[in-house]
C-alpha positions as CSV (number, residue, x, y, z in Angstrom):
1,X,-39.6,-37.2,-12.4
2,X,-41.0,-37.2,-15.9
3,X,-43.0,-34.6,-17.4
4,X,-46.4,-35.2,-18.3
5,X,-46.6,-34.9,-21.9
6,X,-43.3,-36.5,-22.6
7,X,-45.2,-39.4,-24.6
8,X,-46.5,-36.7,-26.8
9,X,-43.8,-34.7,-27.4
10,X,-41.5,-38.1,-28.4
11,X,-44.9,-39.0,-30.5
12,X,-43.8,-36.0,-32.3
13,X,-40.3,-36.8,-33.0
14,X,-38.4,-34.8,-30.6
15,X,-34.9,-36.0,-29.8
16,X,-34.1,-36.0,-25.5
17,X,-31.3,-33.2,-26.4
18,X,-34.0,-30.9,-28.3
19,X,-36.3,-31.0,-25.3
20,X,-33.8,-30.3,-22.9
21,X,-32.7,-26.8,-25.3
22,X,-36.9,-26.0,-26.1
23,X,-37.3,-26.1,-22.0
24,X,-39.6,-29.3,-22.7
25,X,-37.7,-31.6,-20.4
26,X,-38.2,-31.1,-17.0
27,X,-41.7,-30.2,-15.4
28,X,-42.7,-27.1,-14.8
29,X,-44.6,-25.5,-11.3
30,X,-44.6,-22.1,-10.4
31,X,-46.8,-18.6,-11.1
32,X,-49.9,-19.5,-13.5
33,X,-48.7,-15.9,-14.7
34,X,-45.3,-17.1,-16.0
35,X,-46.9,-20.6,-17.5
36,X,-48.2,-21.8,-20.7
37,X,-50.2,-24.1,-22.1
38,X,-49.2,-25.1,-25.8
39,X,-51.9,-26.7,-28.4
40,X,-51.2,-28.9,-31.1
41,X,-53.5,-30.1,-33.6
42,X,-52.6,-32.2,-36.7
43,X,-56.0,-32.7,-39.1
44,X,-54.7,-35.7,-41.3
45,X,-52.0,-37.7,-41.4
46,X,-50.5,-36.2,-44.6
47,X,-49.6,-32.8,-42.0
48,X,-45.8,-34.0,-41.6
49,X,-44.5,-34.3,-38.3
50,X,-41.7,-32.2,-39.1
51,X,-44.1,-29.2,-39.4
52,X,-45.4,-29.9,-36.4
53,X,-42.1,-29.8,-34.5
54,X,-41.3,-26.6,-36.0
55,X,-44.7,-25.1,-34.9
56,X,-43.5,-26.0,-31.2
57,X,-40.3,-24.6,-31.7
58,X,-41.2,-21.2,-32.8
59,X,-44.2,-21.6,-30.3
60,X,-41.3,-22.1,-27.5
61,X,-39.0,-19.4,-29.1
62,X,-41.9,-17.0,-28.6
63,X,-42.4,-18.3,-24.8
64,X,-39.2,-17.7,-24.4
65,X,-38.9,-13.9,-25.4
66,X,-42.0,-13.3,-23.2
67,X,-40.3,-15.3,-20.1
68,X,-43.1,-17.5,-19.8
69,X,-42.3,-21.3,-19.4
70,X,-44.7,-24.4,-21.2
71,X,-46.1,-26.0,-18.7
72,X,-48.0,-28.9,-21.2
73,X,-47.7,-29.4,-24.3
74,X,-51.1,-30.5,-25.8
75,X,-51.2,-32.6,-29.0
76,X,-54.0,-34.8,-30.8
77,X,-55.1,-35.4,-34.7
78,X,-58.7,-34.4,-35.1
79,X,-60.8,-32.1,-37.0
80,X,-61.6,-28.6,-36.2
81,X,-64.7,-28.2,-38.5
82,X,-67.0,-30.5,-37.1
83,X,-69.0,-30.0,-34.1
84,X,-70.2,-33.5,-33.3
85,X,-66.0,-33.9,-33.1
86,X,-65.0,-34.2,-29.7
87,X,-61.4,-32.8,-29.2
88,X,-60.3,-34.1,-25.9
89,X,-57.2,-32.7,-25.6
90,X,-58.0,-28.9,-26.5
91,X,-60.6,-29.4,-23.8
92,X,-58.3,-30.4,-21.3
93,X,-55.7,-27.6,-22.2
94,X,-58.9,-24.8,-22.0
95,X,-59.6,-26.4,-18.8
96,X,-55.7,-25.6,-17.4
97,X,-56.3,-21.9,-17.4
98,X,-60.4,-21.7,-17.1
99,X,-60.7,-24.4,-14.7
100,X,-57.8,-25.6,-12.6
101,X,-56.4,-22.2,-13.0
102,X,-52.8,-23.8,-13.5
103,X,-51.4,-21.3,-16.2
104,X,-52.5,-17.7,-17.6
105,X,-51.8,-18.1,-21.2
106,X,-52.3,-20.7,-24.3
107,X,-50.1,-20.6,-26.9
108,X,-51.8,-21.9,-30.7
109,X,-49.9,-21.6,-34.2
110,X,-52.4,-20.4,-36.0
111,X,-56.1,-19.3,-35.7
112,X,-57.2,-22.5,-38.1
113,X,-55.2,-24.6,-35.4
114,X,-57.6,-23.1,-32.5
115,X,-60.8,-23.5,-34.3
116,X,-62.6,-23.8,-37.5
117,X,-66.2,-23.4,-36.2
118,X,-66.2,-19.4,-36.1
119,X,-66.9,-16.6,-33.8
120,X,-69.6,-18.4,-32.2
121,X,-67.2,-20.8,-30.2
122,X,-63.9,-18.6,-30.1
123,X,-66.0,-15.3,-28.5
124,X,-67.5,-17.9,-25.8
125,X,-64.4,-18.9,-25.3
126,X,-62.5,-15.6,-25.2
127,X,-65.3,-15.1,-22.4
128,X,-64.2,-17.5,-20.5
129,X,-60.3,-17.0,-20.6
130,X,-61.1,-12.7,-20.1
131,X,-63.3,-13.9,-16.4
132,X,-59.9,-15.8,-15.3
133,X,-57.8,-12.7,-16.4
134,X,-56.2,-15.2,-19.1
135,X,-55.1,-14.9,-22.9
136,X,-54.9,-16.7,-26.2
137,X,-51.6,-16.4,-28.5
138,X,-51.8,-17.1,-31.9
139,X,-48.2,-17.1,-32.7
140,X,-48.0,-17.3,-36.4
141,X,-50.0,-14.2,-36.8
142,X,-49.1,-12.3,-33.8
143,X,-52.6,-11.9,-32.1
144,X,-52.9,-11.4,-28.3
145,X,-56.5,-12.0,-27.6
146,X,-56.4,-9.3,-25.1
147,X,-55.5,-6.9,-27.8
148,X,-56.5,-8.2,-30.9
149,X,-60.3,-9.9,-29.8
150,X,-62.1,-8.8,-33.0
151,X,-59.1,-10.1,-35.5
152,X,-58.8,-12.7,-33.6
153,X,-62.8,-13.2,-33.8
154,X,-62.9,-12.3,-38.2
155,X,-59.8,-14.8,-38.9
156,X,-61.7,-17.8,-36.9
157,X,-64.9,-16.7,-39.2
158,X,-62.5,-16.9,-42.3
159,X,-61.4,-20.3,-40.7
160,X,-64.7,-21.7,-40.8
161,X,-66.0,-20.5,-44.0
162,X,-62.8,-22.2,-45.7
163,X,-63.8,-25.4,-44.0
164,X,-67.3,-25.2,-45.4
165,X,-65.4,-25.1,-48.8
166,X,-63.1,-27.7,-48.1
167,X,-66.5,-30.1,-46.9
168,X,-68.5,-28.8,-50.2
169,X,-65.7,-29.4,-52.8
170,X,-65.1,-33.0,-51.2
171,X,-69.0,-34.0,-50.8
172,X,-69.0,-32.6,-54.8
173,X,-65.7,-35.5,-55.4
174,X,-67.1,-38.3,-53.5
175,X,-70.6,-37.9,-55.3
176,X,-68.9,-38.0,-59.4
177,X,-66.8,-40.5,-58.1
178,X,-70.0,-42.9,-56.8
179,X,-71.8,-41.7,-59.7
180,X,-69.0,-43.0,-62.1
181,X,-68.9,-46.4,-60.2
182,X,-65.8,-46.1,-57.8
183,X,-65.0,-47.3,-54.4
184,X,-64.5,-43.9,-52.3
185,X,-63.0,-45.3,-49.0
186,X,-63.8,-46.3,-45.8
187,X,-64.0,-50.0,-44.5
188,X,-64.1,-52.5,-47.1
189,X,-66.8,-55.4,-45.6
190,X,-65.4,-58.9,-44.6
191,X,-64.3,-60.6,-48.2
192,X,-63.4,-57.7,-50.0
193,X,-60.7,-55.3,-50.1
194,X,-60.0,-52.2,-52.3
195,X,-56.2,-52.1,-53.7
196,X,-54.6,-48.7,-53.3
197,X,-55.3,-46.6,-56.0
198,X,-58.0,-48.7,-58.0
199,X,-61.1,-47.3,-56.7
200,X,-62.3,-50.8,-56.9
201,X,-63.9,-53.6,-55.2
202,X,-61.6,-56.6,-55.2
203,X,-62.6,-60.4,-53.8
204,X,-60.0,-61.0,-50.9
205,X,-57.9,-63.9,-51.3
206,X,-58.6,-64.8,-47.9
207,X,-61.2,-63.8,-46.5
208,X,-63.7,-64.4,-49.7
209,X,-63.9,-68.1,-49.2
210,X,-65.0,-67.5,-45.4
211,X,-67.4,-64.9,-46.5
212,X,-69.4,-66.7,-49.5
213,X,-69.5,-69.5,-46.8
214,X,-71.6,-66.9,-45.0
215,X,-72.9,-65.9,-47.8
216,X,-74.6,-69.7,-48.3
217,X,-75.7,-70.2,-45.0
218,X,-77.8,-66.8,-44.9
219,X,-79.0,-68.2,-48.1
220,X,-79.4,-71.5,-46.4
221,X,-81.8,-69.7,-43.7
222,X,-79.5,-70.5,-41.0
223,X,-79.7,-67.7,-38.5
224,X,-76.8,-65.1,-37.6
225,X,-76.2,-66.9,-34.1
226,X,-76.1,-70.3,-35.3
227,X,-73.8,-68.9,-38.5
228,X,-71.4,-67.1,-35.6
229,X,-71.2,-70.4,-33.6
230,X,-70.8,-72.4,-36.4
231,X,-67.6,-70.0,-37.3
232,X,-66.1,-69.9,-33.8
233,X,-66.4,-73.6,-32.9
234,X,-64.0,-74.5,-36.2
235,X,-61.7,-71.1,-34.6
236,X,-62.4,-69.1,-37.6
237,X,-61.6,-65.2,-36.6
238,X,-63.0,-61.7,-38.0
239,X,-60.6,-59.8,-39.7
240,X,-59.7,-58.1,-35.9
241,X,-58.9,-61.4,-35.1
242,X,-62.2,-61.8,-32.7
243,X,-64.9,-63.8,-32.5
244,X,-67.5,-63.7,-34.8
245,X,-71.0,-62.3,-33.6
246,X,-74.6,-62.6,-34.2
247,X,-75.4,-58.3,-34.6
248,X,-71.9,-58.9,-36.8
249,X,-73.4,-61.1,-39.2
250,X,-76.5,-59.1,-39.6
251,X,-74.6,-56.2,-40.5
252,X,-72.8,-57.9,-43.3
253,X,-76.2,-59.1,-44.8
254,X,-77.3,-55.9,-44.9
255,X,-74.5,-54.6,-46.4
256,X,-74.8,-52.8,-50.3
257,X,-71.0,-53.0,-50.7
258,X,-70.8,-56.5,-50.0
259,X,-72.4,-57.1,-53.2
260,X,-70.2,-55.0,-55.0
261,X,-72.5,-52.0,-55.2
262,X,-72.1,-48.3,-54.8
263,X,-74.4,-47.0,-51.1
264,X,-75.9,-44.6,-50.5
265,X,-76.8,-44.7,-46.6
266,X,-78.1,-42.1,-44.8
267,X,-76.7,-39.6,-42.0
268,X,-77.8,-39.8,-38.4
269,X,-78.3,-36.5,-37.6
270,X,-79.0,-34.8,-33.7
271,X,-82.5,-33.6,-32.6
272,X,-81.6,-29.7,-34.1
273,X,-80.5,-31.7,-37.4
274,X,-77.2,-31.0,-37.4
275,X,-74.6,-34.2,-38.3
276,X,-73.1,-36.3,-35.3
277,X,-70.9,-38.1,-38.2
278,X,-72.3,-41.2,-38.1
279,X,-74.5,-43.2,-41.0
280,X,-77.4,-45.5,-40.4
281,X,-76.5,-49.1,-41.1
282,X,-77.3,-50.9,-44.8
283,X,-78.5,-48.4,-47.1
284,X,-79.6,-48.3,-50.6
285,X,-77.7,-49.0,-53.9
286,X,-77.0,-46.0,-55.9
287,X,-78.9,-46.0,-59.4
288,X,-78.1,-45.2,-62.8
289,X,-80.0,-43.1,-65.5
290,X,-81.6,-46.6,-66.2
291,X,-82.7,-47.2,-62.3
292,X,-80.1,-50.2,-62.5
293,X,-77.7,-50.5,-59.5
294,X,-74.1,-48.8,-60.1
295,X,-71.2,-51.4,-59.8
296,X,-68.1,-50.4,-58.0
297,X,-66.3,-54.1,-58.1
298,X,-66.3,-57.0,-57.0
299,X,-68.9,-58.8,-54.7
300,X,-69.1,-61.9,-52.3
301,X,-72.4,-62.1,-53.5
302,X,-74.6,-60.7,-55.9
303,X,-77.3,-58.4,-56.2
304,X,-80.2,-60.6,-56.2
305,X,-79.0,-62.5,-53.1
306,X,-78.5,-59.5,-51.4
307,X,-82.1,-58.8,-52.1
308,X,-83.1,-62.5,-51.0
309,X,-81.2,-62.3,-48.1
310,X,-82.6,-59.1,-46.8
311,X,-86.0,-60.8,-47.3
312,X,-85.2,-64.1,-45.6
313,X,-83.7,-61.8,-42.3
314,X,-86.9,-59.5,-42.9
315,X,-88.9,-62.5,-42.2
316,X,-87.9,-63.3,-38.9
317,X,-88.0,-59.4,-37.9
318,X,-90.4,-58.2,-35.7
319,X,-92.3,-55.1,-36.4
320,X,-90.3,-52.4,-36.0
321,X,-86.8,-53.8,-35.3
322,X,-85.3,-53.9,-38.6
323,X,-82.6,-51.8,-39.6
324,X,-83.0,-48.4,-40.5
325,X,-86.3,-48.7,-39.6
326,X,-87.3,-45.4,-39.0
327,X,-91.0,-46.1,-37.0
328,X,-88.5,-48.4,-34.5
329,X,-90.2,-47.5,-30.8
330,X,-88.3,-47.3,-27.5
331,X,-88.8,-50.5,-26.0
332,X,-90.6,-50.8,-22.5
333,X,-88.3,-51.3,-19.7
334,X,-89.0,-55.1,-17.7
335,X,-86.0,-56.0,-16.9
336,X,-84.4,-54.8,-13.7
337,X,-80.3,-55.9,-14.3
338,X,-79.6,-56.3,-18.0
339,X,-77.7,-52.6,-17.4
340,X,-75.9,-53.8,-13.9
341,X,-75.2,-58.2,-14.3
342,X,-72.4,-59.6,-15.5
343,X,-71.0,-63.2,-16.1
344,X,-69.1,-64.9,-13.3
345,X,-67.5,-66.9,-15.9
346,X,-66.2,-64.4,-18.9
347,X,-66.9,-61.7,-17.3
348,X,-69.3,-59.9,-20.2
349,X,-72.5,-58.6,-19.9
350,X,-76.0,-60.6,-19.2
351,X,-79.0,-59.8,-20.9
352,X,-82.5,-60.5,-20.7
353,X,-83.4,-63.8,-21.9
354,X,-87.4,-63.8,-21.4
355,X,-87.6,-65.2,-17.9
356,X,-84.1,-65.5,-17.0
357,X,-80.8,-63.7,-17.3
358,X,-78.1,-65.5,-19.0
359,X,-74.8,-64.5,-20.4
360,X,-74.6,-62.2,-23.8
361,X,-71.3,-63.8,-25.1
362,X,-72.9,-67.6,-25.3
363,X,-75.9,-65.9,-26.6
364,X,-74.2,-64.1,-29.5
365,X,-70.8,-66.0,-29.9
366,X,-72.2,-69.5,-29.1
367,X,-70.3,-72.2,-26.4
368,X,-67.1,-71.8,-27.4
369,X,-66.7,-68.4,-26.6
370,X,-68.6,-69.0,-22.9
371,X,-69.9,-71.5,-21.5
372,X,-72.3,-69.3,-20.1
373,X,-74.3,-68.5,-16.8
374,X,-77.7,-68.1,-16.4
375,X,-80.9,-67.7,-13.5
376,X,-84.4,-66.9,-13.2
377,X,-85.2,-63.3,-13.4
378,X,-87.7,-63.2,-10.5
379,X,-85.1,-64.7,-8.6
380,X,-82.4,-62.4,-9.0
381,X,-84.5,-59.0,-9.2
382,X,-86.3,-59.7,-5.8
383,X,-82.3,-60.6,-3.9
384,X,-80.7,-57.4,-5.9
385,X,-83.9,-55.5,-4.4
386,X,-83.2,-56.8,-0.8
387,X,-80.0,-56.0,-1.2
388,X,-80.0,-52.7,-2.6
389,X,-82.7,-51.7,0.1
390,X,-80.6,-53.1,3.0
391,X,-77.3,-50.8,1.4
392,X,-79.0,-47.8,1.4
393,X,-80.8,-48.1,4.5
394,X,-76.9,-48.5,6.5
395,X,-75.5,-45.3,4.8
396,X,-75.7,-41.9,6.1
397,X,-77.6,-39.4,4.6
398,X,-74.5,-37.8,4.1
399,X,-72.8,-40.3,2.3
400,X,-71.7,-39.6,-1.3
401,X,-73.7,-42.2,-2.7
402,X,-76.7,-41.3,-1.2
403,X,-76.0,-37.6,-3.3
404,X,-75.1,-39.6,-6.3
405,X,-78.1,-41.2,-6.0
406,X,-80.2,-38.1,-5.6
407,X,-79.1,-36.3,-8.4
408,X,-79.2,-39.2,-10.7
409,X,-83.4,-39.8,-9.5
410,X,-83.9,-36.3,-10.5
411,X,-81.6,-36.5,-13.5
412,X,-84.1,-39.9,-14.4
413,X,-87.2,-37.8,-13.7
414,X,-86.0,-35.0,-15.9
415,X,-84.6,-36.5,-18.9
416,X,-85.4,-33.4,-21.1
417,X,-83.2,-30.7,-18.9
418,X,-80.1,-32.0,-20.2
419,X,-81.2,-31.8,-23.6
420,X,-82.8,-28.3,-23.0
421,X,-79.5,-27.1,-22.0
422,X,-77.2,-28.3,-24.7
423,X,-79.9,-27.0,-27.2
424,X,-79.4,-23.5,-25.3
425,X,-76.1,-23.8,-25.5
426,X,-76.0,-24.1,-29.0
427,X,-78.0,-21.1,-29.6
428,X,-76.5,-18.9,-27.9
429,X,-73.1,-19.9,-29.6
430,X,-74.6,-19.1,-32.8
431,X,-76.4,-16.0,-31.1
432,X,-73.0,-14.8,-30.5
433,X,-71.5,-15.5,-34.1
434,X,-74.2,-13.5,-35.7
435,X,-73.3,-10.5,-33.3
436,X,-69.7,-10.6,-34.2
437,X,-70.8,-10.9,-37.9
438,X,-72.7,-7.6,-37.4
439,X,-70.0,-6.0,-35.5
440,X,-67.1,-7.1,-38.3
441,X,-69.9,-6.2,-41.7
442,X,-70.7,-2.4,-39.6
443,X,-67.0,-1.8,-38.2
444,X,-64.5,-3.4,-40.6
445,X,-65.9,-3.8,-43.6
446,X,-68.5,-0.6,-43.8
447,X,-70.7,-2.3,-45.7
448,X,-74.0,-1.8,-43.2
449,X,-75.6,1.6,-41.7
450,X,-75.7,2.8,-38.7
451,X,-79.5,2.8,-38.2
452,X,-80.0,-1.2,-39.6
453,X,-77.0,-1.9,-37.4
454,X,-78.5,-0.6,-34.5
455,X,-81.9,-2.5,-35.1
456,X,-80.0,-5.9,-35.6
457,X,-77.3,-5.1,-32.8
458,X,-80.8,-4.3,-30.5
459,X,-82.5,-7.6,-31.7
460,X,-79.0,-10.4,-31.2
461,X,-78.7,-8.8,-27.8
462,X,-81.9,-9.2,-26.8
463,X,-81.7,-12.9,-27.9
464,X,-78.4,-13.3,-26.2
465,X,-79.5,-11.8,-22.9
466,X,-83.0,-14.0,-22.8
467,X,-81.0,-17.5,-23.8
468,X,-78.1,-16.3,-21.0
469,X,-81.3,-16.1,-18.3
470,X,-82.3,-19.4,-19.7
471,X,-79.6,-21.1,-19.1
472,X,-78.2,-19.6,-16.1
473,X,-81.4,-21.3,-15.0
474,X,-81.0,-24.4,-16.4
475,X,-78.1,-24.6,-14.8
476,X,-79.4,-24.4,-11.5
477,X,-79.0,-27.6,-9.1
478,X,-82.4,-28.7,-7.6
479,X,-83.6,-29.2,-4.1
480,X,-81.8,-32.8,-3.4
481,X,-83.0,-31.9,0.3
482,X,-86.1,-34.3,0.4
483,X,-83.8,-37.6,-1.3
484,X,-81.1,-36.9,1.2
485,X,-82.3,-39.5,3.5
486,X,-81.9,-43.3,2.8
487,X,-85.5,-44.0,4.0
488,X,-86.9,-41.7,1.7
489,X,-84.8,-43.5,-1.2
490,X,-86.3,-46.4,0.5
491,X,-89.7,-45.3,0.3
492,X,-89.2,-43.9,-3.6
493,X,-87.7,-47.6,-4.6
494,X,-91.3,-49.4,-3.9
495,X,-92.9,-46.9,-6.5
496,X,-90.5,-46.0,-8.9
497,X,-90.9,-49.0,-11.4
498,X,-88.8,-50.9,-12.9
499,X,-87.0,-47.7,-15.1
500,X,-86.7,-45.6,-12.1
501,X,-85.4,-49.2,-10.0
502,X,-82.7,-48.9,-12.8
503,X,-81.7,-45.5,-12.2
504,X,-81.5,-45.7,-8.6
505,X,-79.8,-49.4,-8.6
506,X,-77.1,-48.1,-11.2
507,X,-76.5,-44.9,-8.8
508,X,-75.2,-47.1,-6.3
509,X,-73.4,-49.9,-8.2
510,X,-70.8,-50.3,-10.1
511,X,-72.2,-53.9,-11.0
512,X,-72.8,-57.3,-9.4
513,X,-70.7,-60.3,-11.0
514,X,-73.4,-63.9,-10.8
515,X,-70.9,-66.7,-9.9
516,X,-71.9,-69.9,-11.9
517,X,-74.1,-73.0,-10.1
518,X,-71.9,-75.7,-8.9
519,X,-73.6,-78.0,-10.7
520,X,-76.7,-79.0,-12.7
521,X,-79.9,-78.5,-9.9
522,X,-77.8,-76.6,-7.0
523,X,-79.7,-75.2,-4.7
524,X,-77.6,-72.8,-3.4
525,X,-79.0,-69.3,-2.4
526,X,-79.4,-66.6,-5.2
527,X,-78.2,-64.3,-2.3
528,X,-75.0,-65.8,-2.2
529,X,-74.1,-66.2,-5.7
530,X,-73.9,-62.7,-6.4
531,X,-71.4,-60.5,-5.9
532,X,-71.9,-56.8,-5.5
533,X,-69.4,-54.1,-6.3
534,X,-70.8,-50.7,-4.6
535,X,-69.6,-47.7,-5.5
536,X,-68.9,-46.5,-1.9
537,X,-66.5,-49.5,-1.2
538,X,-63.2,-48.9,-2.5
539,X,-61.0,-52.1,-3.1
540,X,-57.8,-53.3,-5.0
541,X,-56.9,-50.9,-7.7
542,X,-56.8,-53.5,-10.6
543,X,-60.6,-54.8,-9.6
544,X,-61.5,-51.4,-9.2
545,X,-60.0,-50.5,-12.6
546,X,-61.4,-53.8,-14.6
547,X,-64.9,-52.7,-13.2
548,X,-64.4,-49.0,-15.1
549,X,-63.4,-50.7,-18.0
550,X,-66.3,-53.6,-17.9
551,X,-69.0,-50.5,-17.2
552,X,-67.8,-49.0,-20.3
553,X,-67.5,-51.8,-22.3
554,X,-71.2,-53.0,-21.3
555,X,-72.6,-49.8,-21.9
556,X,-72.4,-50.2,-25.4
557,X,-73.5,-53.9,-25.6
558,X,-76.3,-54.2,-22.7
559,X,-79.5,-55.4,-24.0
């Protein structure tokens, strides 16, 4: 039997021997008090491997001397410094000691390795580890979090504010070096590549050809689908070696650095206005003293075309839909299956076509990538209704979809509580770093009176305590007493409209698969060309697993 994080320990470098001597080799059960959970992070690719072996060896030689035994060893490469940054695999190493309850002690090799977001996060987190009688060990610099909470709370501070630094002084590089005409990284689009070291804009060998081709026909007026179609019938791939796409064609129009031009493009940023590290699409050119677009290359086409062609797509636009338009509304819900129907043919998503549903591949890649299924909306919303309706009505009420289904309603019906609560959240994290702050400027470094500490000290608490209540309260489950009972589900279907039909429909289904018409006119039943996969039914592993996968995957395409 193999230990769990064996891939990432031979991802490292380790040798079979070495893990066998570091106690890495076999897996490890016993006392949570005598285990361990190790963290690993590498922030870029430049932090040799080498390092990072030698950071679990002294990590292990510590273990060792304090007779506890690594129980996983957690490793990833992501950034510490910014919050929209999910790290997964710190999560699930937290989780180990705060949740499952598997181990009593994490082992990091330095404070910058734990976090680089400050007090806020690492006191919350303290908290957490302190309720399950559990510890932090920062191994480099000798801190026990049980011991050493505020040093360990100051360095984490120190942590972040070098980050800030770090983010400043780079934001100041990449701006001279746009304003003095170079190419600062990042995906070159399709045509153009940047050779190591130039900072330059270069016409691929290629890929350019294919790409003023594109080029043309956008000049040409021919539409993105049509332009996509045209591309895969002749078996002409992307650079990933996939089909081409309508959306993927509209992005490259839209492009600034296709033409050779420095962007600038603007950051998405969260409803509190903080960076989720993400850009809208297209942007605007970067202008000189003169106003005169700055050059940083090469281009497949040039700067008037790129003007022309943003015109000709502009054109066909309706109001509100074009990129980075800002004044874009949420479009009205009509359609009840564009989140839950899928191709019997390729298997990909079906959108809403007007008044039918009909496959999104042949939409957007054209016949040769599906040949594509399709059936009148009316049709298939009134079956899935019947359908759905007869489902519930043969559960329990204390079936587990009938729950699901519950707390998703009121989940739909309260779309703001979610959003509430990670707002809370992040308020009281930074409610908490400004009371460490206090606590380090008044007892380490002097620099604040008693009185003014006291007011302040009087003023965070009070914060702390009233977002705490809040979101204690928040975090309350609702009544799900009256939606327990499938006739009352029943009864909320007929009025819930088509958003809340959605809601209640995806609750319950995992998706339902249209199997193509026999032939042109067949008159088979709607009923009995679908195929529904319920939640509640469990069936081959590999179905079960392609389903997972085909939910995710349609999640980001569904129209």
């Amino acid at each position: 039997m193999e230990r769990e994080d064996l891939p990432n320990l031979r991802a490292l470098g380790f040798e079979d021997d070495e893990l066998k001597t570091l106690g890495l080799w076999d897996p490890v059960t016993g006392d949570p008090a005598d285990l361990a959970e190790m963290y690993v992070r590498r922030s870029k690719k430049k932090d040799t491997l080498s390092a990072l072996r030698e950071q679990v060896r002294r990590m292990c030689w510590h273990a060792g001397q304090e007779g506890k035994r690594i129980r996983h060893v957690w490793f990833e490469q992501k950034s510490a410094s910014k919050a929209y940054i999910r790290r997964e695999e710190f999560e699930k190493a937290t989780a180990a000691i705060t949740g499952a309850g598997l181990s009593k002690t994490l082992y990091v090799f330095k404070t910058s390795r734990l976090s680089r977001r400050g007090m806020g996060q690492v006191g919350l987190l303290l908290d957490k580890f302190e309720e399950r009688q559990a510890r932090i060990y920062v191994v480099a610099e000798n801190i026990d979090s049980r011991r050493s909470r505020m040093v360990l709370a100051i360095l984490s501070e120190q942590a972040r504010e070098q980050a800030a630094d770090i983010s400043e002084f780079v934001k100041i590089s990449i701006d001279g070096n746009k304003s003095d005409g170079r190419w600062t990284g990042g995906v070159t689009p399709f045509g153009l590549y940047s050779p190591k070291g130039s900072g330059k804009l270069k016409l691929h060998p290629s890929e350019y050809p294919i790409a003023r081709r594109i080029a043309e026909y956008l000049l040409d007026r021919r539409t993105p689908g049509w332009i996509a179609d045209k591309l895969n019938s002749e078996r002409i791939l992307t650079r990933h070696g996939k089909k081409w796409a309508g959306p993927g064609i509209v992005a490259l129009a839209h492009s600034v650095a296709w033409a050779g031009l420095v962007v600038i493009r603007e950051k998405m940023l969260d409803e509190n206005g903080n960076d989720v590290g993400k850009y809208h699409r297209g942007g605007v050119p970067l202008l000189n003293k003169h106003g005169h677009p700055i050059s940083c290359g090469e281009g497949v086409i040039t700067f008037a075309e790129h003007v022309k062609i943003k015109a000709i797509l502009a054109e066909r636009a309706q109001p509100g839909t074009s990129i980075g338009d800002k004044t874009r509304g949420k479009r009205e819900i009509v359609s009840l299956l564009s989140s839950t129907l899928r191709c019997g043919l390729c298997n990909g998503p079906m959108g809403n076509g007007g008044i039918n549903y009909r496959c999104y591949a042949r939409q957007v890649e054209g016949p040769t990538s599906c040949k594509g299924v399709s059936t009148d909306r009316k049709r298939a919303d009134a079956a899935v209704t019947t359908m759905w309706l007869t489902h519930i009505l043969s559960l329990s009420p204390s079936s587990p979809t009938i729950l699901a289904i519950a707390k998703d309603w009121l989940a739909y019906n309260d779309p703001d509580k979610e959003a509430r609560k990670a707002h809370v959240s992040a308020a009281l994290e930074s409610a908490v770093g400004r009371e460490m702050k206090l606590e380090k400027e008044f007892f380490v470094l002097g620099r604040m009176d008693e009185q003014k500490y006291d007011r302040l000290r009087e003023q965070v608490a009070a914060q702390i305590a009233e977002l705490k209540a809040e979101l204690a309260e928040l975090s309350q489950e609702a009544d799900l007493t009256p939606l327990m009972d499938p006739l009352s589900l029943a009864e909320l279907w007929e009025d819930a409209g088509v958003g809340g039909q959605r809601a209640l429909l995806k609750a319950a289904l995992k998706g339902i698969a249209l199997a193509p018409a026999k032939y042109r006119g067949d008159r088979t039943p709607i009923m009995e060309r679908l195929e529904p996969h319920w939640k509640d039914e469990s069936g081959n592993p590999a179905e079960e697993a392609a389903w997972d996968r085909w939910g995710r995957r349609h999640a980001q395409t569904a129209v």
